[in-house]
C-alpha positions as CSV (number, residue, x, y, z in Angstrom):
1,X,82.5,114.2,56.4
2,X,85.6,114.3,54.7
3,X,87.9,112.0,52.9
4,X,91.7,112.4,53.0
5,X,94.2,110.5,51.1
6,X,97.7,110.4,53.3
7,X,101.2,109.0,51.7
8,X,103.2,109.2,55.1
9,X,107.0,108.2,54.0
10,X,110.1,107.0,56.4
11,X,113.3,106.7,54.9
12,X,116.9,105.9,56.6
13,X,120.1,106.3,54.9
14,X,122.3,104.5,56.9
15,X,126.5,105.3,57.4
16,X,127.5,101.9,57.2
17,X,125.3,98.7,55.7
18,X,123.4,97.3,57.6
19,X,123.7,93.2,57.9
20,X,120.1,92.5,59.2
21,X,117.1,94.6,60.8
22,X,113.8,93.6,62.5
23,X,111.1,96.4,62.6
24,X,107.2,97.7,63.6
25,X,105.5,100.2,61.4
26,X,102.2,101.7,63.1
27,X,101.2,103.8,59.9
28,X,97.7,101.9,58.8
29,X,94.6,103.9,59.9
30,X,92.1,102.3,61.8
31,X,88.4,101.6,60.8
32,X,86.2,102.7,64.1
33,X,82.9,104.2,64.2
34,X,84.3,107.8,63.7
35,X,86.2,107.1,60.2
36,X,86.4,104.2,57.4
37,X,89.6,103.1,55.7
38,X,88.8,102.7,52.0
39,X,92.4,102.0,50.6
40,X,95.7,101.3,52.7
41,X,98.6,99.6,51.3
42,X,102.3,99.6,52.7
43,X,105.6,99.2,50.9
44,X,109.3,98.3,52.3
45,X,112.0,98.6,50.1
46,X,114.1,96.9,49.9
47,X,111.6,94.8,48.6
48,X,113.6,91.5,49.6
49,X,111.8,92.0,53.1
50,X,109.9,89.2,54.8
51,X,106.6,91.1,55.9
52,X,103.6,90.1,57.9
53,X,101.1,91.8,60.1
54,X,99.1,91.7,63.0
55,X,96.8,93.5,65.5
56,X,98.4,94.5,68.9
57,X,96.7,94.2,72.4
58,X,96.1,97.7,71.7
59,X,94.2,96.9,68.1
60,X,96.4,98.8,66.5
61,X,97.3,97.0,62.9
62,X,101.0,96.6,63.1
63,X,102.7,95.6,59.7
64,X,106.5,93.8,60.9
65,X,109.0,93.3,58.4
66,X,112.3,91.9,58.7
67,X,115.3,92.2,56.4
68,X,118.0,89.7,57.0
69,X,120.7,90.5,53.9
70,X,122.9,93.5,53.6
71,X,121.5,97.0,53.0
72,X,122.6,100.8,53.1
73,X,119.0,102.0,53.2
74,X,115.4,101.5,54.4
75,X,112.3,103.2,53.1
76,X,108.6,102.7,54.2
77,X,105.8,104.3,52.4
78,X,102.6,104.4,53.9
79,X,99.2,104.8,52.0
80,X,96.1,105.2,52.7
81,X,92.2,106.9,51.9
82,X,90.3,107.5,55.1
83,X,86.6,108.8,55.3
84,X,86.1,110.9,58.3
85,X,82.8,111.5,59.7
86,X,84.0,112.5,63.3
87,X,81.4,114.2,65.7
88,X,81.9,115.4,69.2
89,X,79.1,114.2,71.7
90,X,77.1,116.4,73.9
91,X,78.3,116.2,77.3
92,X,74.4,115.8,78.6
93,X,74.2,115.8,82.6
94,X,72.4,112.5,82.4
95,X,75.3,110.7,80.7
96,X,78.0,112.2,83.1
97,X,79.0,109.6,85.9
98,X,80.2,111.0,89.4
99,X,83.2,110.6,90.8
100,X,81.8,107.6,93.2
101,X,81.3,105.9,89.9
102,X,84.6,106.4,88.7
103,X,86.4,104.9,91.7
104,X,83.9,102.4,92.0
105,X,85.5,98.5,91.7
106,X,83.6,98.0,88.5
107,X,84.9,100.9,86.5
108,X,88.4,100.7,87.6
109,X,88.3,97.2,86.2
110,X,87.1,97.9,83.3
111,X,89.5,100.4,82.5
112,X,92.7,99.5,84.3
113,X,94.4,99.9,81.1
114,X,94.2,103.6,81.3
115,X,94.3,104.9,85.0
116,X,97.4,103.8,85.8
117,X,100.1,106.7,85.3
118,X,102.8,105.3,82.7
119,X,106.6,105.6,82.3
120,X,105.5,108.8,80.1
121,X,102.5,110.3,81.4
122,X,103.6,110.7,85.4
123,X,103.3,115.0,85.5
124,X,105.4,114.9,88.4
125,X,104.5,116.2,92.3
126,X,104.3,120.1,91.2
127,X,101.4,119.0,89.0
128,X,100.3,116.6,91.4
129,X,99.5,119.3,93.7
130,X,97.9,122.0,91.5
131,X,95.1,119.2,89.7
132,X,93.3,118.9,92.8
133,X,92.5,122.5,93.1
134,X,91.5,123.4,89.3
135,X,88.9,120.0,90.1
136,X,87.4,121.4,93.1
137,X,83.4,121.1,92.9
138,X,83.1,120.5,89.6
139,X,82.0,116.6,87.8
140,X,84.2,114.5,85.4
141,X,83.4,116.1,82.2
142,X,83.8,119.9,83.6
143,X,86.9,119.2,85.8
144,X,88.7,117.3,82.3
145,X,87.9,120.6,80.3
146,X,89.1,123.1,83.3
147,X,92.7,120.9,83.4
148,X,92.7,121.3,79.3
149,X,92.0,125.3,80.3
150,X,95.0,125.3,82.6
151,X,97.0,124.1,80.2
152,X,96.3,126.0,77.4
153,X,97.4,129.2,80.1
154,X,100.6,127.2,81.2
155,X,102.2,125.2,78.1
156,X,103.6,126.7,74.8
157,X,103.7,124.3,71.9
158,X,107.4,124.3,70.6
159,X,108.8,122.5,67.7
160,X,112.1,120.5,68.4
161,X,112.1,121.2,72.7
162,X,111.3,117.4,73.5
163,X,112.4,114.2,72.1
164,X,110.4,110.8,72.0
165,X,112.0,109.8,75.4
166,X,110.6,113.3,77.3
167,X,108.1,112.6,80.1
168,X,105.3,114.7,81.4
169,X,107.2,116.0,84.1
170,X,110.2,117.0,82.2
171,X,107.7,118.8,79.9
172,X,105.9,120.5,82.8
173,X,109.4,121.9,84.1
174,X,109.9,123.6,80.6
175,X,106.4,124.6,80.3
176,X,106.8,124.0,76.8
177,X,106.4,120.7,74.6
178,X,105.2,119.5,71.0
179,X,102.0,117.2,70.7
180,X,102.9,114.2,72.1
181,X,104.0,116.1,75.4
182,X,101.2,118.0,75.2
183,X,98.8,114.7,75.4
184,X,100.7,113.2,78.0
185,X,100.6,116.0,80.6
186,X,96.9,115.9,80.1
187,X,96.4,112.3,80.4
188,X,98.8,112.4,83.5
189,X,96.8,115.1,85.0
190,X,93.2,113.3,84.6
191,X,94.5,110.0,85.3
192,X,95.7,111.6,88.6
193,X,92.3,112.5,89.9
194,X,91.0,108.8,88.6
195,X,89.7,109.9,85.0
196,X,90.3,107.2,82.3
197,X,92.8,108.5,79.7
198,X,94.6,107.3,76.8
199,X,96.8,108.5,74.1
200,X,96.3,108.6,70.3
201,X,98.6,108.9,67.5
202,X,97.7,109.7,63.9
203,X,97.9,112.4,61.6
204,X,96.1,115.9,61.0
205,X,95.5,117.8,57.8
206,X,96.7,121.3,59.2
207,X,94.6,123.8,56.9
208,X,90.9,123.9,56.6
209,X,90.9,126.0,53.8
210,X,92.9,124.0,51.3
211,X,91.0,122.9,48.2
212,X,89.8,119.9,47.2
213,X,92.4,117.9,45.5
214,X,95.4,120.6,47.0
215,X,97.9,118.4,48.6
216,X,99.2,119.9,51.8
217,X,102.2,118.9,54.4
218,X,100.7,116.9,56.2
219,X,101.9,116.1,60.2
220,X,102.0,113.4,62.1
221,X,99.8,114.1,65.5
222,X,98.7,113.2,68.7
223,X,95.9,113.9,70.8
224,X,93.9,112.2,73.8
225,X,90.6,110.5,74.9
226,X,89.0,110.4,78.2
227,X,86.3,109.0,79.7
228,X,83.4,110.6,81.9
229,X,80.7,108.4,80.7
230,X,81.7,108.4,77.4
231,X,84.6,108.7,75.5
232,X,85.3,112.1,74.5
233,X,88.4,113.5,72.8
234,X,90.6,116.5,73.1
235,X,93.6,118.1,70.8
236,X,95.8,120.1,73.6
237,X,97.8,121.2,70.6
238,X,94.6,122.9,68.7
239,X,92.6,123.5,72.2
240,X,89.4,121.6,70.5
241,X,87.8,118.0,70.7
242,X,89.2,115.9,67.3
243,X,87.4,116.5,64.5
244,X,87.1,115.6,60.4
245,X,90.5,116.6,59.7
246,X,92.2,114.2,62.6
247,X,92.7,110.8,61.5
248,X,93.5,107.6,64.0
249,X,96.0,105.3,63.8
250,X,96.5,104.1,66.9
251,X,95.4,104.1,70.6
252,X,98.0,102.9,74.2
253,X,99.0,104.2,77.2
254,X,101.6,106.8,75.9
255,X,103.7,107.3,73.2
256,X,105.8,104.1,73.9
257,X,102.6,102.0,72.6
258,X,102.2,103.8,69.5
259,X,105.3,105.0,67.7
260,X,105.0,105.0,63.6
261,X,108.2,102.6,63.3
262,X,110.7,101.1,65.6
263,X,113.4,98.3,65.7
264,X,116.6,96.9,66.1
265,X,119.1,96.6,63.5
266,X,122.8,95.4,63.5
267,X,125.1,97.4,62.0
268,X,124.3,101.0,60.3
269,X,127.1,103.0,62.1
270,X,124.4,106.0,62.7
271,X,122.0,107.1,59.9
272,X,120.1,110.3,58.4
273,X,116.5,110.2,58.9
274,X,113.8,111.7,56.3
275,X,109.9,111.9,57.2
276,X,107.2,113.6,55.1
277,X,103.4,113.6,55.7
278,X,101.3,114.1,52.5
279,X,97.8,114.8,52.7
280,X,95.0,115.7,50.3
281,X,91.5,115.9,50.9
282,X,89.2,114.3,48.4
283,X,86.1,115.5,49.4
């Protein structure tokens, strides 16, 4: 187990004011059966936003704010304590379905949500090709851990070579990515051989051996889950199933579900962006 406190803050300064903005922040943990949210709180300034929230289809707790009055900056600060008591489960032969299962009518059903390949997650014909070969004779659970092998030989993680907007594919052709590209050519690959995928966001603390009560930079993170029976997870970035120090925010299709804040705004003339991850574990 281990408890983190996080203080994730967003801040725009923007070239020209702003007359009006309308905007999504995804930056509340959830509470699942792998981690408890003790505290969470989330502050807009200018504080003359309207603010409400909601869950999306995805249950993701969305907090939507809008600011209809003149304003040269926007700042959102994110807070929260998360208890963590993540465990990785066996892959036991028993609880491993076959591939007749997965492509029977009942299981595509249930999750159509995540075998369909997604404006982000498509690896692209090259990849296409190569999956079915590195799945050859092996069941669910061995054939997702032999793609995440292949990866780890093929992919470099690199710092600023994507954007938000990269796909799979264009990752694939670079052979290099951060993360989020990372989780997507994954979740591409298993989705094409008819494995249920899905991509999570959220944040990681990124150094076991900090002390308690040492506050570290902190990132924000994503990862995936599949299904072979049972959900399972797996960080392409780390090469290892999530653990105590991986914290969910938010689950969807691709990154395009998921992002920490998005919206329109009128006016602004461009802006400067500042983001900063703070994370200290409490126990």
């Amino acid at each position: 187990m281990t408890r983190l406190s996080i203080v994730h803050k967003t801040a725009y300064k923007y070239n020209k004011r702003v007359t009006l903005s309308y905007n999504e922040a995804r930056m509340t943990p959830l509470t699942d059966p792998q981690q408890v949210v003790l505290e969470t709180s989330l502050k807009v300034t200018p504080s003359q936003a309207a603010v409400s929230s909601y869950r999306d289809y995805w249950g993701t707790r969305v907090t939507a704010f809008d600011m209809q009055m003149p304003h040269e900056r926007l700042e959102v600060l994110a807070t929260s304590t998360v208890e963590v008591h993540r465990s990785e489960k066996i892959a036991l032969p028993e609880q491993i379905v076959d591939w007749e299962t997965l492509d029977s009518e009942a299981v595509r059903d249930q999750f159509s949500d995540w075998l369909p390949q997604s404006r982000l997650s498509g690896p692209g014909d090259e990849v296409l090709a190569i999956i079915p070969g590195i799945v050859a004779g092996r069941n669910p659970h061995d054939a997702a851990m032999s793609v995440f092998e292949w990866m780890r030989g093929e992919m470099t993680y690199m710092k600023g070579s994507t954007g938000v907007t990269t796909n799979a594919e264009q990752a694939w052709t670079q052979r290099q990515g951060v993360c989020q590209d990372l989780a997507h050519l994954a979740i591409g690959s298993l989705r094409s051989c008819g494995i249920p995928a899905r991509y999570v966001s959220g944040y990681i603390h990124p150094r076991s051996t900090a002390e308690i009560g040492e506050t570290v930079a902190g990132q924000s993170h994503a990862w995936l889950e599949w299904w072979d029976g049972e959900w399972r997870s797996w960080d392409p970035t780390n090469h290892k199933p999530a653990g105590d120090h991986h914290v969910t925010v938010a689950r969807g299709r691709d990154y395009r579900d998921v992002p920490p804040l998005k919206g329109i705004l009128s006016g602004g003339g461009g802006s400067a962006l500042t983001v900063t991850v703070e994370i200290t574990r409490l126990a």
